[in-house]
C-alpha positions as a Markdown table, in Angstrom:
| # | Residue | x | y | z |
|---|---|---|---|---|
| 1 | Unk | 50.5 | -30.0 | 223.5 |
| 2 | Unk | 48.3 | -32.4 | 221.8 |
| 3 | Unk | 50.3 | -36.0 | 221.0 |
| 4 | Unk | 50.1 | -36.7 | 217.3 |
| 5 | Unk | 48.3 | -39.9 | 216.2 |
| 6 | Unk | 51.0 | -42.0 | 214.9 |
| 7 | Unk | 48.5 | -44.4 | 213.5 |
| 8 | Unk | 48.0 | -41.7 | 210.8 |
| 9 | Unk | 51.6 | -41.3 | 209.2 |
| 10 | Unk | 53.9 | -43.4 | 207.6 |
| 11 | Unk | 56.6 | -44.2 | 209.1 |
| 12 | Unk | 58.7 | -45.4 | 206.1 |
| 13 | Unk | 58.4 | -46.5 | 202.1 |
| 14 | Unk | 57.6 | -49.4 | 202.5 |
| 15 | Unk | 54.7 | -48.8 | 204.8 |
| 16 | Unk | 53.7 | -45.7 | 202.9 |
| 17 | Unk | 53.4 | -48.5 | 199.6 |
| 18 | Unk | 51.9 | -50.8 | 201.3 |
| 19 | Unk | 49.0 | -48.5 | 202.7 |
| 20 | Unk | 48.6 | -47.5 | 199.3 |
| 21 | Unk | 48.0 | -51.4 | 198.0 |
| 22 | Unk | 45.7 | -50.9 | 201.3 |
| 23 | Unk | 43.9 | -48.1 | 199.7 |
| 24 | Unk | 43.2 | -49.7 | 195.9 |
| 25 | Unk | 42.2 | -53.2 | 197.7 |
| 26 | Unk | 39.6 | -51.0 | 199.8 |
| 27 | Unk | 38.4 | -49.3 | 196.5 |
| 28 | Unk | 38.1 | -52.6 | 194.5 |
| 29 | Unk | 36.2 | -54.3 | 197.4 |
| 30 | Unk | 33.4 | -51.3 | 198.4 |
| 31 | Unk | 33.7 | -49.6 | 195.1 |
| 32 | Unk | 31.4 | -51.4 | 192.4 |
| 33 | Unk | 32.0 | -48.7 | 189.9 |
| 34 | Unk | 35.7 | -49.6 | 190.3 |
| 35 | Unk | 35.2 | -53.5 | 189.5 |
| 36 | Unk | 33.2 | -52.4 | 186.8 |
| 37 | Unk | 36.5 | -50.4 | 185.1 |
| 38 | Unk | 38.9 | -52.9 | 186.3 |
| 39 | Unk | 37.1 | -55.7 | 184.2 |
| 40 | Unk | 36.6 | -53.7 | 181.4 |
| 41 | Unk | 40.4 | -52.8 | 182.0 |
| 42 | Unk | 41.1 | -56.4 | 182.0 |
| 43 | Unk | 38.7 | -56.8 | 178.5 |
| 44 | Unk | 40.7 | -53.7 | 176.7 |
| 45 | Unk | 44.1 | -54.9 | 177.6 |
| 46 | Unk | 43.4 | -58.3 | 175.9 |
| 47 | Unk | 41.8 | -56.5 | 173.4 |
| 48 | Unk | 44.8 | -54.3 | 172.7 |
| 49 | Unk | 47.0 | -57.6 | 171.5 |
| 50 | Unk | 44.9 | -58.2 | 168.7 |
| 51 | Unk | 45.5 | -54.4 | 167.1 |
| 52 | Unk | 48.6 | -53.0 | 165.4 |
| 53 | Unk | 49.1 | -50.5 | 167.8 |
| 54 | Unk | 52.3 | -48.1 | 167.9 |
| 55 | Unk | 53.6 | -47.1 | 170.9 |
| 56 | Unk | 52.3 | -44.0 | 171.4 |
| 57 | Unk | 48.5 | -45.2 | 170.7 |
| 58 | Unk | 49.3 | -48.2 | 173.8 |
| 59 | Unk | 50.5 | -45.5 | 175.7 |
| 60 | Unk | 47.3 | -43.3 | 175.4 |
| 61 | Unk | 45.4 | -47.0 | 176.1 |
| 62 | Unk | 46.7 | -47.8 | 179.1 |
| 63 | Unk | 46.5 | -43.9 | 180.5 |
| 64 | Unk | 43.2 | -43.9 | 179.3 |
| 65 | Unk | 42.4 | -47.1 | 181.5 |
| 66 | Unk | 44.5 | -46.0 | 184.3 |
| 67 | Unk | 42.7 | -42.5 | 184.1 |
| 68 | Unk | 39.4 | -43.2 | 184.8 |
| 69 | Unk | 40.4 | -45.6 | 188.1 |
| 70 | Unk | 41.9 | -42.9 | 189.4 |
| 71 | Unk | 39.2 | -40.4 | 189.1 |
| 72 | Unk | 37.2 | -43.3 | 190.7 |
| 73 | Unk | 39.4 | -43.3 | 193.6 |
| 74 | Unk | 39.8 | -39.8 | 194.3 |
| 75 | Unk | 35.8 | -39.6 | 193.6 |
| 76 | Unk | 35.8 | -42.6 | 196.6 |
| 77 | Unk | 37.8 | -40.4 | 198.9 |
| 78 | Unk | 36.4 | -36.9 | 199.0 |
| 79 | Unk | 33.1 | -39.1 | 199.4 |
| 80 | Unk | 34.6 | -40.7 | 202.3 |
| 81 | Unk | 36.1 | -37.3 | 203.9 |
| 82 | Unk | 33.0 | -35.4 | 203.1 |
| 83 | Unk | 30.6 | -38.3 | 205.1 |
| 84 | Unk | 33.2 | -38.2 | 208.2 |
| 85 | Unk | 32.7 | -34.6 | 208.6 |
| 86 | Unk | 28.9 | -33.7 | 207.6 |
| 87 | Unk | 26.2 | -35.9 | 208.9 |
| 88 | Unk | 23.4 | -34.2 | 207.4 |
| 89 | Unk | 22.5 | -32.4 | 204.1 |
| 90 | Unk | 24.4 | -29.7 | 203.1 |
| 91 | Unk | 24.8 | -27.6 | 199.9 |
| 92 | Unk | 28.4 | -27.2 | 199.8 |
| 93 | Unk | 29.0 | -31.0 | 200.5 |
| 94 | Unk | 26.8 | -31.9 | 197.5 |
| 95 | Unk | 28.6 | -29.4 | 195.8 |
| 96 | Unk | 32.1 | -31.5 | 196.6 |
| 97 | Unk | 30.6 | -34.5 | 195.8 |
| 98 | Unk | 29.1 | -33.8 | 192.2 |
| 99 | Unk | 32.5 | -32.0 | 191.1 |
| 100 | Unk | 34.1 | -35.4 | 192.3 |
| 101 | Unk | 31.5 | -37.6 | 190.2 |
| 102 | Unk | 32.1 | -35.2 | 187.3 |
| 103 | Unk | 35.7 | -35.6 | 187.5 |
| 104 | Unk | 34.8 | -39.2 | 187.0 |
| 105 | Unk | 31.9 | -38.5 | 184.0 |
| 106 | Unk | 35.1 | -36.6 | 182.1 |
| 107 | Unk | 37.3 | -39.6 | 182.3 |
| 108 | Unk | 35.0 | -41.8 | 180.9 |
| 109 | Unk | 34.2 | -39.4 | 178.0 |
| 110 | Unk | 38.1 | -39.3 | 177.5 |
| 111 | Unk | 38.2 | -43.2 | 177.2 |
| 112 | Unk | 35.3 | -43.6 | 175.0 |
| 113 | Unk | 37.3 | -40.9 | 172.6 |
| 114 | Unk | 40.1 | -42.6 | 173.0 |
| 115 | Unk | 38.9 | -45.9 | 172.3 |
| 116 | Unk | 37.0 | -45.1 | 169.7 |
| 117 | Unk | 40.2 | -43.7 | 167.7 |
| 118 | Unk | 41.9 | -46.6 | 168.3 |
| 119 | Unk | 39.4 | -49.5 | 168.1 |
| 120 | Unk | 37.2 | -48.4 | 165.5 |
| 121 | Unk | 39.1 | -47.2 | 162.7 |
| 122 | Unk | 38.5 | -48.4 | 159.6 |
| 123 | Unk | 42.8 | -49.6 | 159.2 |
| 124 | Unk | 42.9 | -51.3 | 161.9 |
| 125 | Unk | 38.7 | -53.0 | 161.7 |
| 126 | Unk | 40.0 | -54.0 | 157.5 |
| 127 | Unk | 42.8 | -55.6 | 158.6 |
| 128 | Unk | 42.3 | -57.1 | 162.2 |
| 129 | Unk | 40.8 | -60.7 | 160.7 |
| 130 | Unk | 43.8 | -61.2 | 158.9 |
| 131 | Unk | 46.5 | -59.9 | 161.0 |
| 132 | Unk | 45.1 | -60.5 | 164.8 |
| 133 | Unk | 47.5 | -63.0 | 166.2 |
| 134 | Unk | 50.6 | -62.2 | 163.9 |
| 135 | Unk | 50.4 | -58.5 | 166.2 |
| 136 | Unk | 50.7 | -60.5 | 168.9 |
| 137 | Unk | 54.1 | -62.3 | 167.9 |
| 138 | Unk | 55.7 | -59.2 | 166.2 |
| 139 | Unk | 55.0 | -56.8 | 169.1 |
| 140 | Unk | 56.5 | -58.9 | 172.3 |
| 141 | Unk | 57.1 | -55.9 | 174.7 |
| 142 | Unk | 53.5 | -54.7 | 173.8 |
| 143 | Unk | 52.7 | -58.6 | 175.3 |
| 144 | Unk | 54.6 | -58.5 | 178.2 |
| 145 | Unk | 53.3 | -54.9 | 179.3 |
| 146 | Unk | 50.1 | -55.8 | 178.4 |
| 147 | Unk | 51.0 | -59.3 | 180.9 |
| 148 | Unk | 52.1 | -57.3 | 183.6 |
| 149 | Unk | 48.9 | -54.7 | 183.7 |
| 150 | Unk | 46.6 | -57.9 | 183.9 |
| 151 | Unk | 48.9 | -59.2 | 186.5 |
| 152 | Unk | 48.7 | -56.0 | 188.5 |
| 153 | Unk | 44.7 | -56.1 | 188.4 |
| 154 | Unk | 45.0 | -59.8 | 189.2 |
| 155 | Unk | 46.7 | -59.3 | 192.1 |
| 156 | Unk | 44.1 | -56.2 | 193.2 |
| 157 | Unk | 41.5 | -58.4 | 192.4 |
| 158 | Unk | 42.8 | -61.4 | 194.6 |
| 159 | Unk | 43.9 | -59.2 | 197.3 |
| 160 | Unk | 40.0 | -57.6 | 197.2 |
| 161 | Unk | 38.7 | -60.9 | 197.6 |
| 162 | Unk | 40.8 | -61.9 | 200.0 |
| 163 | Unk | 39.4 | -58.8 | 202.0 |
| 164 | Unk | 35.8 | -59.3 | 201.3 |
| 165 | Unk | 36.0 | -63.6 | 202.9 |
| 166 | Unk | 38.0 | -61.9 | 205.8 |
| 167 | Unk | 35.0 | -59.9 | 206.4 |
| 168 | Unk | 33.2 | -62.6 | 206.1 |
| 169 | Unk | 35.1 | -64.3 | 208.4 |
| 170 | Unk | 37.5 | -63.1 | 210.4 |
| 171 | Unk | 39.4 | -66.2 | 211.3 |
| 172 | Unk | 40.5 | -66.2 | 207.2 |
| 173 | Unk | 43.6 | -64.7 | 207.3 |
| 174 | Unk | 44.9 | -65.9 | 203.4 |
| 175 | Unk | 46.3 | -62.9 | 201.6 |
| 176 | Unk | 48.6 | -63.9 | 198.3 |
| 177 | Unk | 51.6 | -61.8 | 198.3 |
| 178 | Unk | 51.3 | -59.0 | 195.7 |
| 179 | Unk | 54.6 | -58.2 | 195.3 |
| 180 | Unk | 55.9 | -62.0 | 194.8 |
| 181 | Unk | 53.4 | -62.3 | 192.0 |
| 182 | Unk | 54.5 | -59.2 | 190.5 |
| 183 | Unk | 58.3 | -60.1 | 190.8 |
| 184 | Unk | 58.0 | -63.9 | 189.4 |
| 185 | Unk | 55.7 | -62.3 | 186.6 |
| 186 | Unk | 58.3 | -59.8 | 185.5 |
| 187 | Unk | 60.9 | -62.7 | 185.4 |
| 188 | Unk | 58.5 | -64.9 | 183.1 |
| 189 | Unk | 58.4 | -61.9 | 180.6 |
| 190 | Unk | 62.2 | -61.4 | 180.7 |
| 191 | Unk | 62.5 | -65.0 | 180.0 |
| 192 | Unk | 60.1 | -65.2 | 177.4 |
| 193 | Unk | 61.7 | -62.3 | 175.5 |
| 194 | Unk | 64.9 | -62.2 | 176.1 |
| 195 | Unk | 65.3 | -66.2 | 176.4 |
| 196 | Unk | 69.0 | -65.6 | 177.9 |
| 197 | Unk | 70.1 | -67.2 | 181.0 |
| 198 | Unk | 72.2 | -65.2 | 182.0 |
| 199 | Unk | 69.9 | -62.2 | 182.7 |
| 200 | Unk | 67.2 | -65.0 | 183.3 |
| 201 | Unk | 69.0 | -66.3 | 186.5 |
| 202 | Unk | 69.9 | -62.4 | 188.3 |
| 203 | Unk | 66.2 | -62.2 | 187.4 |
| 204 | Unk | 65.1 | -64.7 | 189.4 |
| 205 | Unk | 67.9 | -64.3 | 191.8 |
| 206 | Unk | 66.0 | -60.8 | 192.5 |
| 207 | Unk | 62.8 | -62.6 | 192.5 |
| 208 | Unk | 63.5 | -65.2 | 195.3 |
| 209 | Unk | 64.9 | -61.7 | 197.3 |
| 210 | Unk | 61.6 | -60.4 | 197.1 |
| 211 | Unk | 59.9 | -63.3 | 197.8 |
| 212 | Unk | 62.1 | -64.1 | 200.9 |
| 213 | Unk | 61.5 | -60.6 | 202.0 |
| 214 | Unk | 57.9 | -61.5 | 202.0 |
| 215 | Unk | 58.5 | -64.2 | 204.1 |
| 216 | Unk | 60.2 | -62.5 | 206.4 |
| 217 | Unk | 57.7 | -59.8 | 206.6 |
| 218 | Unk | 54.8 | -62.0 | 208.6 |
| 219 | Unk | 53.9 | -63.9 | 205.6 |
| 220 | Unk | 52.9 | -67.5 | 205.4 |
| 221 | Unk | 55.0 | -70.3 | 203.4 |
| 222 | Unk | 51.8 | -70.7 | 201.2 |
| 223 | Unk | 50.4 | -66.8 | 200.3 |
| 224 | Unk | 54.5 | -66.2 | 198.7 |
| 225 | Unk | 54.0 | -69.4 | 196.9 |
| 226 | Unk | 50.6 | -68.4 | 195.6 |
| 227 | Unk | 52.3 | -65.2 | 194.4 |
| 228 | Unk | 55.1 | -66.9 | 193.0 |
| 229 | Unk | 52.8 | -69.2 | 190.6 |
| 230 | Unk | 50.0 | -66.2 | 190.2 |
| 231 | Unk | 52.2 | -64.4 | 188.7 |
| 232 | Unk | 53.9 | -66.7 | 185.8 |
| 233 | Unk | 50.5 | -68.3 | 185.4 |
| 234 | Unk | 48.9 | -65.0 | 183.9 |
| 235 | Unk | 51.8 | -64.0 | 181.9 |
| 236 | Unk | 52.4 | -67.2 | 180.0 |
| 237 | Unk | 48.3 | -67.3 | 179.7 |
| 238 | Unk | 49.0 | -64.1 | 177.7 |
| 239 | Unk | 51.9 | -65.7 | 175.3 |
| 240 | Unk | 50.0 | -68.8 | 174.9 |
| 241 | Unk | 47.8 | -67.5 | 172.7 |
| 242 | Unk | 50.9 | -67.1 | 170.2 |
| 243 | Unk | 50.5 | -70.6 | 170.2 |
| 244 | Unk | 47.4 | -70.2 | 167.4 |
| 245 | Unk | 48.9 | -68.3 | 165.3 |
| 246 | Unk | 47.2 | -67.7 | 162.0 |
């Protein structure tokens, strides 16, 4: 009986996620379509704070955003299996590959709907001059989603550039701790909403876990403290544009 590759399963969550991070990181370095739509990700979210959007139109946003990334990614790995299997031209592997690319082309028609709904209506273009950082202080959960998103692409971003230098040069071995930034980024927003120290200190409590688990988990003293400022930095970069409030 043939012995099963164990190289190819996972083995538990936290390997599964992190193979996963592996995957996105591999996209956002090879992909160039995919850095394309995470800056313009990046551009929209910021855009977002200076709208009077409900819930449900932010929701629809940040699918919208999400959306067309994925289609990337799953465009990026039938590509991938149909060039391990077929070295030469073949009809049905074209085939695969231009259903996957227009899997992608229908995403991007949904977010250009979508963002022209919600960007270019003539409400929200009469009143944006007058009302485009007082949004931003009423809404504080829309902020400190809209923080965490950019945080999240930060950290793919990082992590994708961290990948390309290793290539580079494969004695750098510096890769910032994703989930450290995310944790100490999700205790800045609960602080900077909530502004209660009570639930600010089992926040953080919970954030020096994660980060200790980090450390723990063959990482160096300097990528969890990378994390641990990352994070924080870009959300209160978000908030601090209450600070001109007009």
């Amino acid at each position: 009986m043939k012995k099963k590759d164990e190289r190819l399963y996972n083995h538990n969550f936290i390997e599964a996620c992190n193979n996963a991070v592996n995957g996105i990181v591999y996209s956002a370095t090879t992909q160039s379509n995919i850095k394309k739509q995470l800056i313009i990700g990046v551009i929209v979210m910021i855009l977002s704070l200076f709208y009077n959007f409900t819930t449900a139109e932010f929701l629809c946003l940040t699918f919208a955003v999400f959306f067309v990334i994925f289609a990337e990614m799953i465009n990026t790995a039938i590509e991938t299996v149909v060039d391990l299997y077929v070295d030469v031209y073949h009809p049905k592997a074209k085939i695969a590959k231009d259903v996957a690319a227009g899997a992608v082309v229908l995403a991007a028609c949904n977010d250009i709907v979508v963002a022209y709904f919600l960007f270019f209506r003539e409400t929200e273009l009469a009143h944006l001059g007058q009302s485009v950082f007082s949004q931003m202080i009423s809404s504080p959960t829309h902020m400190a989603f809209v923080a965490i998103i950019l945080t999240v692409i930060g950290i793919i971003a990082v992590k994708a550039a961290s990948s390309y230098r290793k290539q580079k040069n494969p004695k750098y071995n510096f890769v910032p701790s994703g989930q450290t930034a995310l944790a100490f980024a999700i205790l800045t927003a609960i602080w900077l909403n909530t502004q209660d120290p009570v639930v600010f200190c089992l926040s953080l409590a919970l954030s020096i876990l994660v980060a200790g688990n980090r450390l723990n988990d063959t990482r160096n003293f300097g990528e969890v403290v990378f994390g641990a400022f990352m994070g924080p930095l870009i959300v209160i970069l978000v908030y601090g544009l209450t600070i001109f409030k007009i």
